[in-house]
C-alpha positions in Angstrom: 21.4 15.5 -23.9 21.9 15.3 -20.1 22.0 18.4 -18.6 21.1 17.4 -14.9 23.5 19.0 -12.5 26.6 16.6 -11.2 27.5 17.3 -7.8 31.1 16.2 -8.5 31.4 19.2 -11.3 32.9 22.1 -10.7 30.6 25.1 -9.2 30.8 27.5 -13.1 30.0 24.4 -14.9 26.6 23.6 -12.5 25.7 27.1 -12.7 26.0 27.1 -16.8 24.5 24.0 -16.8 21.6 25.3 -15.1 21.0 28.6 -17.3 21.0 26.6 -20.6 18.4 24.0 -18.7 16.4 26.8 -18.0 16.7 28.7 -21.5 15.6 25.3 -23.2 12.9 24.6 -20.7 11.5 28.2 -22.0 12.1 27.4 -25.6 10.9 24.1 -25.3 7.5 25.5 -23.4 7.2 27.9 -26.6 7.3 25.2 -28.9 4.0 23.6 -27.2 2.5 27.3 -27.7 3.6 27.2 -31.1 2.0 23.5 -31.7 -1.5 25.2 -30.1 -1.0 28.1 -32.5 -0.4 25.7 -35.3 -3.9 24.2 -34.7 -5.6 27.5 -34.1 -4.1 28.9 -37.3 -5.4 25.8 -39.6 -8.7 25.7 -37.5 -9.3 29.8 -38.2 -8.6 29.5 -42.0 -10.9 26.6 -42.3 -13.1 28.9 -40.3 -12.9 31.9 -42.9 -13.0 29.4 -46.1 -15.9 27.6 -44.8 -17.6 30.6 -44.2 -17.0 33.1 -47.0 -17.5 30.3 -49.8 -20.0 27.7 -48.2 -22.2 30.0 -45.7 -21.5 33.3 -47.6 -20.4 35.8 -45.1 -17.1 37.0 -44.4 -15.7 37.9 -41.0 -12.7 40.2 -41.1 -11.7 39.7 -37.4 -11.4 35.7 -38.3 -9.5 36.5 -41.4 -6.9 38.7 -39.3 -7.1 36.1 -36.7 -5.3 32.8 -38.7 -2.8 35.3 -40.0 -1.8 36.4 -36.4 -1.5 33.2 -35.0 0.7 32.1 -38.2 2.9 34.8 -37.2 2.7 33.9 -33.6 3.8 30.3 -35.1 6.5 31.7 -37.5 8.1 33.9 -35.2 7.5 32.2 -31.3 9.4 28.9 -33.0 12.0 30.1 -33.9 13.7 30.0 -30.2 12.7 26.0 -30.4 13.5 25.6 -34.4 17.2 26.9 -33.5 17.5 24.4 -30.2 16.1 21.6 -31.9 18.6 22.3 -35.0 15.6 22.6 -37.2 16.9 25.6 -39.6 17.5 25.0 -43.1 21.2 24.6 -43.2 24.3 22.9 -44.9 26.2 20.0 -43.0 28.3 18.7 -45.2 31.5 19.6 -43.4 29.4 20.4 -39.8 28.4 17.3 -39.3 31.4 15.2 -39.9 33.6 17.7 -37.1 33.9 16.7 -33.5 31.8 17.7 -30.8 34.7 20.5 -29.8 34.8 21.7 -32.9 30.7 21.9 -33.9 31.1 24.0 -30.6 33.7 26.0 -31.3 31.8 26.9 -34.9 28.3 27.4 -32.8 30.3 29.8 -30.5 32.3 31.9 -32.8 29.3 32.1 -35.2 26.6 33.3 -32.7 28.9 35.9 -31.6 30.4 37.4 -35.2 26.7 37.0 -36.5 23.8 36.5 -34.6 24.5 39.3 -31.7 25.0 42.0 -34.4 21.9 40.9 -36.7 19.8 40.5 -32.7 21.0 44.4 -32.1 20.2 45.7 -35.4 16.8 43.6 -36.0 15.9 44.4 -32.3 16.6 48.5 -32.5 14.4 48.4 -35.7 11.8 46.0 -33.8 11.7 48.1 -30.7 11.1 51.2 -32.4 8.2 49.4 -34.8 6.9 48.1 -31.9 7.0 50.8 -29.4 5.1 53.2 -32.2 2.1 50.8 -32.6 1.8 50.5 -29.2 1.8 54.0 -28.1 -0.7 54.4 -31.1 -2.7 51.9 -29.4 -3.1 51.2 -33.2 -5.6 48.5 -34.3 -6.4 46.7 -37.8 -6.6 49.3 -40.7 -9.3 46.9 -41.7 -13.4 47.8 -40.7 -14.1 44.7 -38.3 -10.7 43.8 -37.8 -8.7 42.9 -34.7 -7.6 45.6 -32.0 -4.4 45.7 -30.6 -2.4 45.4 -33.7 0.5 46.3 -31.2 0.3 42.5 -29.6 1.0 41.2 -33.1 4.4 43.3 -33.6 4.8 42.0 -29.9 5.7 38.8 -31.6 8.5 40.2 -33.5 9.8 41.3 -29.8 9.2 38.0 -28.1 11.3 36.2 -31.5 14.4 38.8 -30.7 14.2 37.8 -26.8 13.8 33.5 -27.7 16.9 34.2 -30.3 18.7 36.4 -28.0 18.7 33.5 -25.2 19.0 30.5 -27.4 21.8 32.1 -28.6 23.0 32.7 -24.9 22.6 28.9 -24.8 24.4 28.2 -27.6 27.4 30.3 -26.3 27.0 28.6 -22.8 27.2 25.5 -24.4 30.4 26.2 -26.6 32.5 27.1 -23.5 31.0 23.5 -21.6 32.3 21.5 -24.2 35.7 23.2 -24.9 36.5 23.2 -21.2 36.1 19.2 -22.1 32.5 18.7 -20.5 31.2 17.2 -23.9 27.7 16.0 -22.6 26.3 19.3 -23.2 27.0 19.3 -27.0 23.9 19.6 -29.5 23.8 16.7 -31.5 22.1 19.2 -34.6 24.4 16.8 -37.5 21.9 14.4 -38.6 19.1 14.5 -35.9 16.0 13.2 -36.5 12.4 14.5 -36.1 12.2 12.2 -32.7 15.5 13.2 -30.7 15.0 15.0 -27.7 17.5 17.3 -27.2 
């Protein structure tokens, strides 16, 4: 998808163009976070297993530790999974419609169902949140990590990737109505190696 900035464009549709370049810049940057996370996660469980069945002794802290960054991984992708068009979903009339009309559907959709489920899900986050951390509570676990506070972080940092994809996704529904269709996802049908 080209989303460099054409000088021959209007002024609105260089400015858009320039938000959802910089949203998918920041999701794009998580999903390299979430690929280091991926390998920290497999290396800490190997860690624990290795340990607690080969060498004997158990470390809480490590146990605690692959199942934080397995969150970090589950929820700090989602920003990317969503730009990428990697959630589980049904195309068989999506991704036979035009371009206008996959961005009309994107558009519509975000706004009737993702902002209300992003306020709801983010009160109940911030509240979650917000209690740990002025807690300053910590694993319930002897050993275990402090700071359990960071960890419900994540669940803060998945509203905000969601809230701004979603932004993008919006951003990109008006460019292509307004008939600027080189900003259109190509989700229908993408494979593993398109960069979007």
């Amino acid at each position: 998808m080209d989303l460099s900035v054409n000088e021959g464009e209007p002024g609105w549709v260089r400015a858009l163009s320039r938000v959802v370049g910089a949203i998918d810049g920041l999701c794009r940057w998580s999903g390299h976070i979430v690929a280091i996370a991926t390998l920290a996660t497999v290396l800490f469980c190997f860690a624990t297993v290795y340990l607690r069945y080969v060498m004997g002794q158990g470390l809480i802290w490590l146990q605690e530790a692959y199942v934080w960054t397995h969150v970090f991984v589950i929820v700090l992708g989602a920003g990317y999974t969503m730009m990428s068009g990697g959630f589980v979903r049904v195309d068989v009339f999506y991704s036979n419609w035009s371009n206008r009309r996959r961005a009309i559907s994107d558009l519509v959709m975000t706004l009737l169902l993702l902002v209300p489920f992003l306020w709801v899900f983010g009160s109940g986050v911030w509240v979650f949140f917000s209690a740990s951390y002025k807690a300053d509570e910590g694993s319930l676990n002897p050993g275990g990590l402090p700071d359990y506070w960071v960890l419900k972080g994540a669940l803060v940092g998945f509203i905000g990737l969601i809230a701004l994809q979603g932004l993008a996704f919006v951003l990109r529904g008006v460019l292509v109505i307004a008939g600027h269709e080189r900003f259109a996802l190509q989700h229908a049908g993408h494979g593993a190696d398109q960069n979007l």
